[in-house]
N, C-alpha and C positions, 0 to 999 in steps of 0.2 A: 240550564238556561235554554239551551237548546230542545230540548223535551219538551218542558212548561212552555214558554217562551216563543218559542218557536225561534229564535234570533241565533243566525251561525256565529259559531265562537270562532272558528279558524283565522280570521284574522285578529280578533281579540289574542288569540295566542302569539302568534306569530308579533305583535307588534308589543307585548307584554316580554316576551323575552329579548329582543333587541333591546328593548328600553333596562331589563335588567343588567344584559351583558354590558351596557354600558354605563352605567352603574358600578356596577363589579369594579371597571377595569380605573375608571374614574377616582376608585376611594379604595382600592390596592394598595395604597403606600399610606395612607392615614388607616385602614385597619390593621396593616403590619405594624406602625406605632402603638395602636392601643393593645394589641395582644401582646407586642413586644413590653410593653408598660403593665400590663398585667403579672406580666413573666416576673420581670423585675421585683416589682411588690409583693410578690407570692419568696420569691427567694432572699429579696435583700441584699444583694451584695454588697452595699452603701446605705448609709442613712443621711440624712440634711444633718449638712458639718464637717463631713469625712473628707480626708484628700486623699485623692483617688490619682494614678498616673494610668492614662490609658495605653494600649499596644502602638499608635500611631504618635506615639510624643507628645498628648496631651496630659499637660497638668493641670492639678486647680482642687479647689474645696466646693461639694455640691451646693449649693446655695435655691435651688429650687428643683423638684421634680413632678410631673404630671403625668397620665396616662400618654401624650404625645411626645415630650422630649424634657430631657434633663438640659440643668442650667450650670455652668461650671465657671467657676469666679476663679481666673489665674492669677500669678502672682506680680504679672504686667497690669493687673487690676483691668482684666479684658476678660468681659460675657460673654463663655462660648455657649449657643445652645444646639443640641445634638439632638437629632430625633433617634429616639427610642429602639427603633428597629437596626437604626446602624452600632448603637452601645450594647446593644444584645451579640453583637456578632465579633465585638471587638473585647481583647482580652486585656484584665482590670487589674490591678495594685492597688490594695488598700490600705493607702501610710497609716490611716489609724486605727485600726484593727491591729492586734487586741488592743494596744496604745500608741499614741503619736509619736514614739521615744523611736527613735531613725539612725539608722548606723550610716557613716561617711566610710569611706574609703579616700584617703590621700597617699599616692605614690612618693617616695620621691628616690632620688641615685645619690649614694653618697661617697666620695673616695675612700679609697683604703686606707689610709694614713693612719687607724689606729685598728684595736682589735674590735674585730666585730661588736661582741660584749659589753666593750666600754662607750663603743657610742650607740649601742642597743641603752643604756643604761642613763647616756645625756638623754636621748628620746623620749626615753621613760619620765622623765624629770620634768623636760619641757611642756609632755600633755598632761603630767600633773599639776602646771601651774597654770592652765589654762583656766579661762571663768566664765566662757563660752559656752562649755560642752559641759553634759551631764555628766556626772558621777556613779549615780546608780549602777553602772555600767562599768568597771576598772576599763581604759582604753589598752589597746595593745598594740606592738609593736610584730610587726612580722616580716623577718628576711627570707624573703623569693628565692636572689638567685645572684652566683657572684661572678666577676671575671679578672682579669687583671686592669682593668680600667675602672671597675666601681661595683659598689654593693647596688641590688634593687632593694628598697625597703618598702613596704606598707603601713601606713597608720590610719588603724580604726580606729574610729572613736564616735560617740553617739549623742546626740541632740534631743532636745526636748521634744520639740516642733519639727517639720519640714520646714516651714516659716523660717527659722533660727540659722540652715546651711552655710548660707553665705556669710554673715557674721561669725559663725564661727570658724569656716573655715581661713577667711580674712586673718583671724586670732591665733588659728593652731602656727601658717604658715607663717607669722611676725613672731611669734614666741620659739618656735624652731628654730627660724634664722639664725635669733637673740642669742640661744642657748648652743647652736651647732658652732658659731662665730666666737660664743665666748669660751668655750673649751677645745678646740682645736679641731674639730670633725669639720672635715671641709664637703664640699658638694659635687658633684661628678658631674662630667658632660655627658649626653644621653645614649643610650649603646650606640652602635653602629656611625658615631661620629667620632670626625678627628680634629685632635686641638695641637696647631703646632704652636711652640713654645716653650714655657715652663712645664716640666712634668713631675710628676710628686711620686716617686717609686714608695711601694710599699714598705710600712715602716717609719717613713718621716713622718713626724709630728710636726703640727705645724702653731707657733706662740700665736695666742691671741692677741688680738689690736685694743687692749684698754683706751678706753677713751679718758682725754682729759678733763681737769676741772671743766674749763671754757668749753668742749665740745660737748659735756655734757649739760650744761644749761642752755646751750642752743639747741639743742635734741629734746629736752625737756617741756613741755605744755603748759606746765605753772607758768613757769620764768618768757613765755612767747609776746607775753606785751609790754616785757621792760625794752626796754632800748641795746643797741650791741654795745655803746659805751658803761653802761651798769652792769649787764652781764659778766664784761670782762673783769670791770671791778672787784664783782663778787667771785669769778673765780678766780684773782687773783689771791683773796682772803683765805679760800679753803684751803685744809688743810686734810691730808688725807690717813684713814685709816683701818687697819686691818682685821679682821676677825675670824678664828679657825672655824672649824664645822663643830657647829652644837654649841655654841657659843649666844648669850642674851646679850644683844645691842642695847637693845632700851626695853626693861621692865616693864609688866603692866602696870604698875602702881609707880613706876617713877617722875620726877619732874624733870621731863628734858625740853629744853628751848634752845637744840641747831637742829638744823633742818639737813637730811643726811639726802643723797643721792646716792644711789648703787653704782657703780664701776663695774664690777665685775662679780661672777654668784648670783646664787640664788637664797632671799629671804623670806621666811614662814611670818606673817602676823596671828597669834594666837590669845584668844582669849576663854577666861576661864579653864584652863587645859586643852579647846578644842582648839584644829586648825582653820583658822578661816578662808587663808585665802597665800596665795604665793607672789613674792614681789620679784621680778629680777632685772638686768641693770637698765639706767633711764628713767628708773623709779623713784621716787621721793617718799619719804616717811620722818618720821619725828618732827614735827611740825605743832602739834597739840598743843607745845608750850609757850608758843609762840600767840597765842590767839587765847584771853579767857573765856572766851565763850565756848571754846572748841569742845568736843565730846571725846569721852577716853574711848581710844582705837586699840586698845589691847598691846600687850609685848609683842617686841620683833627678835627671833633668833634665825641665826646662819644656821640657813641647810648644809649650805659648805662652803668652802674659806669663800669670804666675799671682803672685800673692798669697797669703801663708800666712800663720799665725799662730804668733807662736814664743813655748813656755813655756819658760823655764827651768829648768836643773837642781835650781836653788838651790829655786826655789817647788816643785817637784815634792817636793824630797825631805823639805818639810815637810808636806806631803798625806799621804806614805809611812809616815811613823814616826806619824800620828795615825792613819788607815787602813791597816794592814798589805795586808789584803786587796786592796784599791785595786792593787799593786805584784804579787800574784799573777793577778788577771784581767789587768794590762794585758801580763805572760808569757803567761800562756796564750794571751789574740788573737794575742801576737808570732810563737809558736811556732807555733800552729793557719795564721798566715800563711805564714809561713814552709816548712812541712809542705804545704802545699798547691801552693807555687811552685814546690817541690823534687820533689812527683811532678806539676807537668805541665811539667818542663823539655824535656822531648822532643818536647810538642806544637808544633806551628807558631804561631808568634810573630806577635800581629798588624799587620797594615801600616801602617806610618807613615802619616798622613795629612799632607798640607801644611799646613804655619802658614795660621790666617786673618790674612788681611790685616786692618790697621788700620781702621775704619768710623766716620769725621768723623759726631760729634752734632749737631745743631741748634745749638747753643750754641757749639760750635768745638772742645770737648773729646772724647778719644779713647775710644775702647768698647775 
């Protein structure tokens, strides 16, 4: 231009580069996005779907991504969007890579009062009856570390979802409780603390609190919209009884019309020889016959000595005709049960545990 032209470029320079530098400096953090967002898509760490936990405590499922910034949908149902350049620099977890199938870890302390073994062995039992947590997966039980005030124990166990944690862990810790409370394993205070009072020297076994007729139909969710004066009625009726380990309660093919609640134990429902599903106490089964419309729910056998309580048909079906209502929630839980066992027949059935053995009390009587 300047040859041809004759026209000096020097300030044409001079004012083309200010205008670039500023330029540059302007769109520095929107091209560090798009090459960051390039990166990305070239490698994949994530795909739309995946739930990702980032290095700064973000959770969430990606729900959108662009050359500028990802979109991450948490589980507070809140849209975080992250430019691109800073998710390049932060380090990823990918819950669903290879599969969404997620291991917990639950701590807990539990006193010494029996031999490690045996209540490595209720634990076992307890996350077998779980209906929260996956199967695929056997859960397991692992002791840390011991002292004279309590065992440390671990319980993994794994979930379908991330989505699924909280419910399940809601599940493990209500079914533990159930199972640690009904056969003697009591619960530790946490290291480095002190409880003055009663203390439990190694070796005491300590009897379970069976609950009564009447506390268990207050405990109980069926029986939650009769009134306290029918309640007690009807636990006044029952009548209570026993059954060893390995022992069939109620057939699959039989005609039973009392409605049993668990006491104490744990009960297998089985159908066609598989197991479907584990009951243990505060639970309600034999109900079927009570209701013609009802759907057959398969036999029930003791996993081990269990104890129930048995209403009769006869007192039920004066509850019925004074509460209609009463007779259609306890169909609907039938059938909402029933409905539920029926779509997860296909899933994997979980594993018998071994009967606990017998455990001599202080007094010479059996736990």
């Amino acid at each position: 231009m300047a040859f041809v032209f004759g026209v000096p470029i020097g300030t044409l320079l001079a004012t083309s580069g200010v205008v670039a530098i500023i330029l540059g400096l302007a769109l520095q953090n929107t091209l560090s996005d798009v090459f960051s967002g390039i990166a990305l898509t070239i490698g994949r760490p994530y795909v739309l779907g995946d739930w990702i936990l980032l290095a700064d405590g973000t959770e969430g499922r990606v729900v959108a991504s662009n050359w500028r910034a990802t979109c991450i949908l948490t589980s507070a149902n809140n849209l975080i969007v992250l430019p691109n350049s800073v998710l390049a620099k932060l380090g990823l977890t990918n819950f669903s890579r290879p599969t969404e199938t997620h291991q917990i870890k639950l701590p807990i302390r539990i006193a010494p009062t029996l031999p490690p073994g045996v209540s490595m062995e209720v634990l076992h039992l307890a996350l077998d009856s779980c209906k929260a947590i996956s199967k695929e997966v056997p859960p397991t039980v692992a002791l840390k570390k011991m002292d004279a005030m309590g065992i440390d124990v671990e319980l993994f166990f794994y979930v379908s979802s991330p989505g699924e944690r909280v419910a399940a862990c809601n599940e493990v810790i209500d079914v533990v409780f159930r199972h640690c409370a009904e056969n003697g394993v009591s619960l530790a205070m946490p290291a480095g603390s002190y409880l003055f009072g009663t203390q439990y020297p190694i070796g005491t076994q300590l009897m379970p609190k069976m609950l009564s007729p009447n506390e268990l139909l207050e405990a109980a969710p069926a029986f939650a919209g009769l009134p306290l004066k029918e309640r007690k009625a009807l636990g006044s009726q029952a009548t209570i009884r026993q059954f060893p380990a390995g022992a069939t309660i109620v057939a699959e093919n039989e005609s039973f019309s009392s409605l049993m609640i668990i006491q104490s134990g744990v009960v297998c429902r089985r159908r066609n020889g598989n197991n479907i599903e584990r009951l243990y106490p505060g639970e309600t089964f034999g109900a079927r016959g009570l209701l013609s419309d009802a759907p057959k729910s398969g036999s029930f056998e003791a996993v081990t000595e269990v104890s129930v309580s048995v209403i009769a048909k006869a007192a039920l079906d004066s509850v019925i005709e004074s509460y209609p209502e009463f007779a259609d929630d306890l169909a609907s839980r039938l059938s909402r049960t029933i409905s539920d066992l029926q779509s997860n027949a296909g899933a994997p059935s979980p594993q018998m545990g071994k009967t606990p053995a017998q455990w001599a009390m202080p007094n010479g009587q059996e736990l």
